[in-house]
The first five atom37 places (N, CA, C, CB, O) and aatype in JSON, in Angstrom:
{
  "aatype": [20, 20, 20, 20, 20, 20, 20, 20, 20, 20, 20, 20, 20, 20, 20, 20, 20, 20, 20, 20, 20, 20, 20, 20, 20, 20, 20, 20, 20, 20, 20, 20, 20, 20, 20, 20, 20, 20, 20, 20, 20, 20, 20, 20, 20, 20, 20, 20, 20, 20, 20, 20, 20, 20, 20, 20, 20, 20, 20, 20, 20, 20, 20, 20, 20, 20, 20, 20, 20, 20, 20, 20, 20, 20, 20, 20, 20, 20, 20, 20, 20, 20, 20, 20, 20, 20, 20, 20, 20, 20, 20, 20, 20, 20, 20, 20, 20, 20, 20, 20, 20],
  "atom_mask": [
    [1, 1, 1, 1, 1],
    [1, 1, 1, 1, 1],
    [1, 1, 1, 1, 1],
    [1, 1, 1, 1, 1],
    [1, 1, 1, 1, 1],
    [1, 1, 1, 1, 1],
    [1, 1, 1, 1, 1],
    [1, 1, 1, 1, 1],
    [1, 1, 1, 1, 1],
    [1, 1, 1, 1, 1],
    [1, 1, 1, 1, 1],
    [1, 1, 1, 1, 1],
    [1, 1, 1, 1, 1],
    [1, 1, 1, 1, 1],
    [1, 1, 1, 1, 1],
    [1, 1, 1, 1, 1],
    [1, 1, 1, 1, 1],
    [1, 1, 1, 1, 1],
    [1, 1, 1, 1, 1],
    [1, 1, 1, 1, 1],
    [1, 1, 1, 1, 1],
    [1, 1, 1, 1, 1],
    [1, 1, 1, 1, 1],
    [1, 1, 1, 1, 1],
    [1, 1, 1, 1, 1],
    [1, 1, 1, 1, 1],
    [1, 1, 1, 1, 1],
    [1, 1, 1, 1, 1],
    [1, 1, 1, 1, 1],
    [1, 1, 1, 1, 1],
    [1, 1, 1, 1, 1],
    [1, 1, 1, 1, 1],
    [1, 1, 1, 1, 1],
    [1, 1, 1, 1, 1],
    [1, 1, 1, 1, 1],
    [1, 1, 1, 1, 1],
    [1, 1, 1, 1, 1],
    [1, 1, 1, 1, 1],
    [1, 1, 1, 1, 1],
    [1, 1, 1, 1, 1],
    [1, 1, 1, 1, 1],
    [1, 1, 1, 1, 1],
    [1, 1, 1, 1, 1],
    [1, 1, 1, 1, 1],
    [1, 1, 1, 1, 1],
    [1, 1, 1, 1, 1],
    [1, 1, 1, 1, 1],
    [1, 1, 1, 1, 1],
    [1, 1, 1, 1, 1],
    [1, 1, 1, 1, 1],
    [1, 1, 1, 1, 1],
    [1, 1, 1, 1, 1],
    [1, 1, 1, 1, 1],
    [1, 1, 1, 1, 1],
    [1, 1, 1, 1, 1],
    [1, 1, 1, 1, 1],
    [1, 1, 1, 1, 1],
    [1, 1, 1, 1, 1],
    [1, 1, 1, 1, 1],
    [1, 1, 1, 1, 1],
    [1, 1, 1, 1, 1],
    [1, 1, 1, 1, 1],
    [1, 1, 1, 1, 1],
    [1, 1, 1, 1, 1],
    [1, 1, 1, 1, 1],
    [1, 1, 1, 1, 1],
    [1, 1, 1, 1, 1],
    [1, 1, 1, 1, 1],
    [1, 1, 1, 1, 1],
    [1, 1, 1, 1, 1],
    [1, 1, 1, 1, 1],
    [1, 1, 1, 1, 1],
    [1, 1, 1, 1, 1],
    [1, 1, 1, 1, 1],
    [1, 1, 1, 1, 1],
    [1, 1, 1, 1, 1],
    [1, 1, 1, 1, 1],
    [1, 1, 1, 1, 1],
    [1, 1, 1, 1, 1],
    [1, 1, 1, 1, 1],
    [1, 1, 1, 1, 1],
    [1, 1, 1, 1, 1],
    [1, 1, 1, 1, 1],
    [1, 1, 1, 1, 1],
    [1, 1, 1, 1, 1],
    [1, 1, 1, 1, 1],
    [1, 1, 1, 1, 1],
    [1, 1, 1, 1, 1],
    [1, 1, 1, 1, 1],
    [1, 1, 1, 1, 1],
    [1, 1, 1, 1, 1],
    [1, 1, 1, 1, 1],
    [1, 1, 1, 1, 1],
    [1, 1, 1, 1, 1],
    [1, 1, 1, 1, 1],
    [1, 1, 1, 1, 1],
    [1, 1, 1, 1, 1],
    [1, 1, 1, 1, 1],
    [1, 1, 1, 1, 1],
    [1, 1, 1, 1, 1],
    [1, 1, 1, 1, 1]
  ],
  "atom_positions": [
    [[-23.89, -7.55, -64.52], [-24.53, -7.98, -63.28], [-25.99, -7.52, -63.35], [-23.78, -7.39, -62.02], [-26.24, -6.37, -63.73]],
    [[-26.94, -8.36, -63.01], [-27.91, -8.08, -63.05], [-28.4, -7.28, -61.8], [-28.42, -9.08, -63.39], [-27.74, -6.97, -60.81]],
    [[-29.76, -7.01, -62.1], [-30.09, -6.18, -60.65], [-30.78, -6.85, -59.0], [-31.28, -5.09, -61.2], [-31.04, -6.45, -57.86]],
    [[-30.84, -8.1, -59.83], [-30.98, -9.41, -58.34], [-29.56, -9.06, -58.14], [-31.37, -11.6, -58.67], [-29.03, -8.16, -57.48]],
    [[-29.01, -10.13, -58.99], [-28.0, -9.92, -58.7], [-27.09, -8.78, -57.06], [-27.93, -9.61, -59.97], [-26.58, -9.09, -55.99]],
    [[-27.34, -7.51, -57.78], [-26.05, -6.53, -57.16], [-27.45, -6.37, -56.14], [-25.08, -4.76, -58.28], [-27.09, -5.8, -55.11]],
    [[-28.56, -6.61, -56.09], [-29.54, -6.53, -54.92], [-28.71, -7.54, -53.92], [-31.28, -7.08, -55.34], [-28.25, -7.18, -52.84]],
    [[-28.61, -8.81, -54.42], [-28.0, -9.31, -53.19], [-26.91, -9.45, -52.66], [-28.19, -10.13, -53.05], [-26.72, -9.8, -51.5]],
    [[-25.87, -9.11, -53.68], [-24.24, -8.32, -53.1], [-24.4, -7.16, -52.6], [-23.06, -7.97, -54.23], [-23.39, -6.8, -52.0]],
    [[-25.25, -6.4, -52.57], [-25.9, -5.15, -51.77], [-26.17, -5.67, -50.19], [-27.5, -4.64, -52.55], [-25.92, -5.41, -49.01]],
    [[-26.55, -6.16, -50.67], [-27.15, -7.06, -49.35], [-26.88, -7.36, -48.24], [-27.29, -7.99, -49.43], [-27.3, -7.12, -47.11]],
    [[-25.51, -8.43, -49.09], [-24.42, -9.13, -48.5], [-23.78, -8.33, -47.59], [-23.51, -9.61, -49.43], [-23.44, -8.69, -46.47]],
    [[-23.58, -6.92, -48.22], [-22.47, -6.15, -47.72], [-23.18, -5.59, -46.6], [-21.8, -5.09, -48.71], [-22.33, -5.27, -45.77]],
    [[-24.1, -5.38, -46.29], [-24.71, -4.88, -45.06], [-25.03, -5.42, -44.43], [-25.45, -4.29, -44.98], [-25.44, -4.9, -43.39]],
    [[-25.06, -6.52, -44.55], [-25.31, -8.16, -43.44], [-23.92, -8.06, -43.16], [-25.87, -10.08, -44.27], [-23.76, -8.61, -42.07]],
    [[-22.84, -7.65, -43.58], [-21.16, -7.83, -43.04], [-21.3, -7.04, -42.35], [-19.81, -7.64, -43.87], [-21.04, -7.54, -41.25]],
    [[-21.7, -5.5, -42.17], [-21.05, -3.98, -41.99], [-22.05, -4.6, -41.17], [-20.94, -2.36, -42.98], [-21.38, -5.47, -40.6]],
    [[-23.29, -4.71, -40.72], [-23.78, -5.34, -39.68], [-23.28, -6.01, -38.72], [-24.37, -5.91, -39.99], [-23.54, -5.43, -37.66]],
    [[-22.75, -6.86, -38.57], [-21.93, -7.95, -38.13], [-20.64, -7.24, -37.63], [-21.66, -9.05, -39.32], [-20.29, -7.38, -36.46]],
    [[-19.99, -6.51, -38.46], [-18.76, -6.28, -38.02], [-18.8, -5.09, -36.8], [-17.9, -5.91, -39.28], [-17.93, -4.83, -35.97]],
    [[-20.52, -4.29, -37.05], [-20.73, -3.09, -35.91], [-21.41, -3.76, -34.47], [-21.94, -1.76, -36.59], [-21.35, -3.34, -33.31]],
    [[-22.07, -4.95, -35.04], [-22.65, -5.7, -33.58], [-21.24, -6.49, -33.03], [-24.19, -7.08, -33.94], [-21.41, -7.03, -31.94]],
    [[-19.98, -6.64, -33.59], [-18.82, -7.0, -32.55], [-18.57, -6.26, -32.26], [-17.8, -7.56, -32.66], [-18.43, -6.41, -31.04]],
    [[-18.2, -4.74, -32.7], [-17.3, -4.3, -32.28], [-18.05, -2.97, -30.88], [-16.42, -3.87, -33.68], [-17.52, -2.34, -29.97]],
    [[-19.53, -3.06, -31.43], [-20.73, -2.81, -29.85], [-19.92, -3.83, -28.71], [-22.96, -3.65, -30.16], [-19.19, -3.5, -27.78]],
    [[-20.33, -5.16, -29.13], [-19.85, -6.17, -27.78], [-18.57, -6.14, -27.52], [-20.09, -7.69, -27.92], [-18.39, -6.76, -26.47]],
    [[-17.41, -5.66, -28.03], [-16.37, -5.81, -27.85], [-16.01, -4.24, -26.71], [-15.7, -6.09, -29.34], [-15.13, -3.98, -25.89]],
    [[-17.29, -3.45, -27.26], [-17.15, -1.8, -26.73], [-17.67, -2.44, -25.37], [-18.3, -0.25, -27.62], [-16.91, -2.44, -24.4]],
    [[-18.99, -2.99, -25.26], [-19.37, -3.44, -24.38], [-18.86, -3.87, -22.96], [-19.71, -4.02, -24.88], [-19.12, -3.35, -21.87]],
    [[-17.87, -5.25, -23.31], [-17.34, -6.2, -22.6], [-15.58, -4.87, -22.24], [-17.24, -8.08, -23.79], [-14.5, -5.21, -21.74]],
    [[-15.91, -3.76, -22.63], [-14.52, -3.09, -22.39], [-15.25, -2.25, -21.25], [-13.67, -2.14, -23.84], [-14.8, -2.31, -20.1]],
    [[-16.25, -1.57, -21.51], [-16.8, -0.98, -20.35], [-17.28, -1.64, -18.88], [-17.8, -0.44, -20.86], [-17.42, -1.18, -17.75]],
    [[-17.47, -2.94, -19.48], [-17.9, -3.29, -17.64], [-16.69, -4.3, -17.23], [-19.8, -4.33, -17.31], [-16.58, -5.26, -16.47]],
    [[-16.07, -3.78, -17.89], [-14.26, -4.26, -17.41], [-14.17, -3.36, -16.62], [-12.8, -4.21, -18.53], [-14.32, -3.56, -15.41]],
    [[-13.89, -2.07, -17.17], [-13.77, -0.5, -16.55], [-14.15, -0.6, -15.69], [-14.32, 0.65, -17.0], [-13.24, -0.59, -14.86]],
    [[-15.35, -0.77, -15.14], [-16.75, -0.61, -14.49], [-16.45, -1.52, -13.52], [-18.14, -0.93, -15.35], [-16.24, -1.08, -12.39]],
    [[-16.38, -2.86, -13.76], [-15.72, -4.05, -12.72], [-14.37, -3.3, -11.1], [-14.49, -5.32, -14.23], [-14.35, -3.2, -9.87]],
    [[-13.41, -2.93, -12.45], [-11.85, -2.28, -12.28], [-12.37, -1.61, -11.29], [-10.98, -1.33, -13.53], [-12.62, -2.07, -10.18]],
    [[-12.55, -0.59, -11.63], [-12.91, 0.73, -11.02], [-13.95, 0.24, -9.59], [-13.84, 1.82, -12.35], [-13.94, 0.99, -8.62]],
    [[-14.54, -0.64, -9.55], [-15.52, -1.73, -8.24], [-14.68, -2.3, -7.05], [-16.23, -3.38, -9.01], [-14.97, -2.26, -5.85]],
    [[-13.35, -2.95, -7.76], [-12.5, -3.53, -7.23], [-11.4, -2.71, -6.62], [-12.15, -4.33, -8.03], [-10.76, -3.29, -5.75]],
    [[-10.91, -0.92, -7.02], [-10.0, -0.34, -6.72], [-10.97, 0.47, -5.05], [-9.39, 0.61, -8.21], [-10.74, 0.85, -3.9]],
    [[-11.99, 0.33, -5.98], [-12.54, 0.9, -4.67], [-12.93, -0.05, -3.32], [-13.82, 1.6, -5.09], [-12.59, 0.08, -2.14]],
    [[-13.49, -0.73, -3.76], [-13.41, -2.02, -2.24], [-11.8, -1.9, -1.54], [-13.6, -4.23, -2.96], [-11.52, -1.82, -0.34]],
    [[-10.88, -1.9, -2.68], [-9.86, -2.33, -1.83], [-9.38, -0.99, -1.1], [-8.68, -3.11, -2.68], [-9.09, -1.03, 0.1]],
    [[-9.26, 0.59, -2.05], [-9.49, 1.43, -0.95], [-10.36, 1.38, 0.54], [-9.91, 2.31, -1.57], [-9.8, 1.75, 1.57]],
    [[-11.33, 1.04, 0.56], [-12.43, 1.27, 1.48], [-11.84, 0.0, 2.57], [-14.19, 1.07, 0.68], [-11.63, 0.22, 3.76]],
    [[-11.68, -1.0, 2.05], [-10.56, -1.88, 3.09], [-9.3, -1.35, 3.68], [-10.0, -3.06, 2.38], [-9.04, -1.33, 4.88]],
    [[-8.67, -1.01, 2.88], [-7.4, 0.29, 3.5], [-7.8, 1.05, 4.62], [-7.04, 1.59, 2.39], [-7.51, 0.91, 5.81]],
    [[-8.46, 1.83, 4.08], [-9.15, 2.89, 5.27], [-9.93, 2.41, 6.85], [-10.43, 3.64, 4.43], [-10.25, 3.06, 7.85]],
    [[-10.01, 0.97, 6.46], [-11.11, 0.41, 7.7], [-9.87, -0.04, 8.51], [-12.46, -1.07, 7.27], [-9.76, 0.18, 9.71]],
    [[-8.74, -0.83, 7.59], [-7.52, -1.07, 8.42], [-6.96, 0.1, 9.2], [-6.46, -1.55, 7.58], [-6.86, 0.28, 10.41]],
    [[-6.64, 0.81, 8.19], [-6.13, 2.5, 8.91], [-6.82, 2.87, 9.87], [-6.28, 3.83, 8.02], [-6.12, 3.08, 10.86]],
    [[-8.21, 3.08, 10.06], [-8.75, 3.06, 10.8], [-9.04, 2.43, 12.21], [-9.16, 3.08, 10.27], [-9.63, 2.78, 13.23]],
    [[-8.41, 1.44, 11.83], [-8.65, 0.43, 13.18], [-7.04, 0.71, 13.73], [-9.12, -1.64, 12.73], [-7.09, 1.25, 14.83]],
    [[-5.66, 0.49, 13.28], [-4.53, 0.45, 13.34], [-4.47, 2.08, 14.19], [-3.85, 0.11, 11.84], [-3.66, 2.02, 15.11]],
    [[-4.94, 3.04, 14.1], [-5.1, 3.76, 14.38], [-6.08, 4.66, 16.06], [-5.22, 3.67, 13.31], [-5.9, 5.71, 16.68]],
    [[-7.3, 3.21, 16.22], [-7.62, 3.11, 17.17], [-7.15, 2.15, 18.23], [-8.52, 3.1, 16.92], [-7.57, 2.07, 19.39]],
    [[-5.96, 1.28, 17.5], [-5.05, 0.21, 18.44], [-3.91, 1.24, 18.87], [-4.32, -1.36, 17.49], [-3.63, 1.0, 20.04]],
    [[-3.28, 2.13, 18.45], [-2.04, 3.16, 19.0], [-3.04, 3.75, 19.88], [-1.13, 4.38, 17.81], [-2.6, 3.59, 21.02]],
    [[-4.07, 4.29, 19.92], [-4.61, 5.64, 20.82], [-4.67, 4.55, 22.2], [-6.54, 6.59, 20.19], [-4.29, 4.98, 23.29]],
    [[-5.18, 3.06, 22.07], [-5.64, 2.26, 23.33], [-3.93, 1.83, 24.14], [-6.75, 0.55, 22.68], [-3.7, 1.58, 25.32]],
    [[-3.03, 1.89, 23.0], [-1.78, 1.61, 23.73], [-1.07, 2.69, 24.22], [-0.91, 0.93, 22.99], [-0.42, 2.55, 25.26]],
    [[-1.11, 4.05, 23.47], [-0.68, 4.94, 24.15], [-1.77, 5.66, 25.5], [-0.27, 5.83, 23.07], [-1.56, 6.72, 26.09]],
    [[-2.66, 4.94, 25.67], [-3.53, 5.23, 26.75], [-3.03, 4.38, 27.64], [-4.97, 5.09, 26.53], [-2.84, 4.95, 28.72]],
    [[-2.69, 3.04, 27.65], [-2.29, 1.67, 28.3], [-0.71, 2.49, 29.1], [-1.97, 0.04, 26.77], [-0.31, 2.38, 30.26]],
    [[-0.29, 3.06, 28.25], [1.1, 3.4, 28.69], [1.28, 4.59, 29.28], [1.98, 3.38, 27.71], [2.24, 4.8, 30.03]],
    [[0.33, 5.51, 28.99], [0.56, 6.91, 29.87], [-0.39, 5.96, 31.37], [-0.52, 8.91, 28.9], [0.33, 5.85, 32.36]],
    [[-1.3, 5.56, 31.48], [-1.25, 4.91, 33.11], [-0.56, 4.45, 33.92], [-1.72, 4.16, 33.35], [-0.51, 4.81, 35.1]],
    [[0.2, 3.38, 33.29], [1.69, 2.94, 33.51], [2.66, 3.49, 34.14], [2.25, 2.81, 32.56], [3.34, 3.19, 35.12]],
    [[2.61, 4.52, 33.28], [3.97, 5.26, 33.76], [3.47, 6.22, 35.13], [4.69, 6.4, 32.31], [4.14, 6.51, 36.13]],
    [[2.0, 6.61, 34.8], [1.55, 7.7, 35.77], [1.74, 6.48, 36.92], [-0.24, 8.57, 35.49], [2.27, 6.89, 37.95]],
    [[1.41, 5.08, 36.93], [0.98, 4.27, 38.3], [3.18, 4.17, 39.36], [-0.05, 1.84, 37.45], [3.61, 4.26, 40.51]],
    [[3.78, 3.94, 37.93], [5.09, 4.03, 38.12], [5.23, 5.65, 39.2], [5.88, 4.02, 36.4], [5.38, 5.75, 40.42]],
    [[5.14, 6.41, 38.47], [5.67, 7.63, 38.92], [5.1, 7.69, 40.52], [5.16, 8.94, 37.88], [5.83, 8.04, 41.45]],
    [[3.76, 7.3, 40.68], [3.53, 7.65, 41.36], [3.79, 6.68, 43.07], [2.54, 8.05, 40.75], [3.8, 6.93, 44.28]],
    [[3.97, 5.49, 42.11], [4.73, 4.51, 43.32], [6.29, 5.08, 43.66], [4.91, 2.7, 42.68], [6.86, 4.36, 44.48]],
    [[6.93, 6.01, 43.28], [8.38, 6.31, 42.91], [8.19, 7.49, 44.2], [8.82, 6.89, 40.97], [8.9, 7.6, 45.2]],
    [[6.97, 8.31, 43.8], [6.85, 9.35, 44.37], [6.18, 8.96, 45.75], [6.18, 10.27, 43.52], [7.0, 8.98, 46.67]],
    [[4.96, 8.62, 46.1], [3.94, 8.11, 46.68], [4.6, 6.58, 48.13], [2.91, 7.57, 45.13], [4.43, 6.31, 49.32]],
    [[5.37, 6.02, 46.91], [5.8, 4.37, 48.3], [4.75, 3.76, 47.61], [5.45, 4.44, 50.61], [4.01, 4.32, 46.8]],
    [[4.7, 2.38, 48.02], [4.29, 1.06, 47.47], [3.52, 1.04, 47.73], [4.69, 0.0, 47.61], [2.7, 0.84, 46.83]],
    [[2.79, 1.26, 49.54], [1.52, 1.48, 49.98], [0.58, 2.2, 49.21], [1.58, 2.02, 51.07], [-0.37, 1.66, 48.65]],
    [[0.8, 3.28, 49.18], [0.2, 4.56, 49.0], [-0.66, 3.99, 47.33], [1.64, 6.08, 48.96], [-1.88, 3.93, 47.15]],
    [[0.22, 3.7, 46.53], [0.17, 3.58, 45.27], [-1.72, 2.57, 45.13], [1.89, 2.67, 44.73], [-2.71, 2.89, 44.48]],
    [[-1.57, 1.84, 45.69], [-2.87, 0.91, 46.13], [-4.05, 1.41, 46.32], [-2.74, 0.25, 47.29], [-5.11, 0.88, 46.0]],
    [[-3.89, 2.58, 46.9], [-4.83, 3.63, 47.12], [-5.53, 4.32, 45.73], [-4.05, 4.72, 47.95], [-6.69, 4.37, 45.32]],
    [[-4.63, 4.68, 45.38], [-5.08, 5.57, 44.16], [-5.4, 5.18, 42.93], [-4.24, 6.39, 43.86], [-4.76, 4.7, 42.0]],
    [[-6.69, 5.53, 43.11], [-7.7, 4.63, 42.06], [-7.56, 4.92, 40.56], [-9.32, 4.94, 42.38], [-6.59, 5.55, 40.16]],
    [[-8.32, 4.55, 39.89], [-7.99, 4.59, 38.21], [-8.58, 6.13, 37.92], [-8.99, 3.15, 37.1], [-8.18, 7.1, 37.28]],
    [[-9.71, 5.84, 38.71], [-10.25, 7.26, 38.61], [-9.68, 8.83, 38.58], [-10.93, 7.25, 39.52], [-9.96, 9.81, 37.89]],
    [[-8.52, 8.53, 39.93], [-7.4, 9.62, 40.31], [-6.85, 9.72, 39.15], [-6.32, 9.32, 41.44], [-6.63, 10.85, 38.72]],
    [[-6.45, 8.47, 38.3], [-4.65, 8.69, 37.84], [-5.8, 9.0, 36.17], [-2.88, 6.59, 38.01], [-5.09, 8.98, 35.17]],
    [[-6.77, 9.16, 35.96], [-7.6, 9.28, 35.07], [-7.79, 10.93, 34.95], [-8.82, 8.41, 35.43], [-8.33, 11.4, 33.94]],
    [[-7.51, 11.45, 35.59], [-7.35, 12.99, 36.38], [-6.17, 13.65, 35.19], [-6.53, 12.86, 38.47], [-6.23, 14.82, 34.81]],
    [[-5.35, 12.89, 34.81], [-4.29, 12.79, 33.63], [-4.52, 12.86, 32.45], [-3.68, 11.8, 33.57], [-4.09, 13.81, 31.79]],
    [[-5.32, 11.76, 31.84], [-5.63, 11.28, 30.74], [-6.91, 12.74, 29.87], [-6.3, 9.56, 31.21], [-7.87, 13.36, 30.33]],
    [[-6.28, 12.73, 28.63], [-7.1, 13.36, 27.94], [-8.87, 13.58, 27.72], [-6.63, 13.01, 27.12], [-9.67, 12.66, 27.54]],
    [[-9.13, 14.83, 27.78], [-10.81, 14.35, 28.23], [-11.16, 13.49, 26.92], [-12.17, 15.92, 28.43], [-10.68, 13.31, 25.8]],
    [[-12.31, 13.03, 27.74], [-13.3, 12.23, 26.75], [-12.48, 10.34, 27.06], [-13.05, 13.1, 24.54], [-13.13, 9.38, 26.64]],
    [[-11.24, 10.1, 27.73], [-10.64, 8.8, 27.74], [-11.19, 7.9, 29.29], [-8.83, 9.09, 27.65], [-10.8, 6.76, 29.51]]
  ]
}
């Protein structure tokens, strides 16, 4: 073999080993902003969870508020007479309810 020659089977071979390190970069590549994607998508859908939870959570506090009045407007027609009950404003039976409601 001459020395052109094995110059350009020299060559050759590093134009391959080239080639075979620029796929397997893009292949490293296209694996990381997979990851990267993944990891985008687990989190949106956490952060949607939490906004549901969140809300599902401020719908029980408005119904168990809805229902302790209820019962206070009950009790107090039970206790009070039918009249009486008419009287007593939201404000009164609010006299109940946890501060800050």
């Amino acid at each position: 073999m001459t020395f052109d020659a094995f110059g350009k089977r020299l060559f050759h071979l590093f134009e391959i080993n080239i080639r075979e390190e620029t796929c397997l970069s893009l292949q490293s590549d296209l694996t990381e902003q997979r990851m990267w994607w993944q990891l985008e998508e687990m989190t949106k859908n956490l952060v949607d969870q939490a906004q549901r939870l969140s809300s599902a959570v401020e719908d029980a506090k408005a119904i168990c508020a809805n229902r302790r009045v209820t019962l206070m407007q009950r009790l107090a027609s039970e206790l009070l007479g039918k009249e009486c009950v008419r009287q007593v404003s939201f404000s009164q039976l609010s006299l109940f309810l946890p501060a800050g409601k």
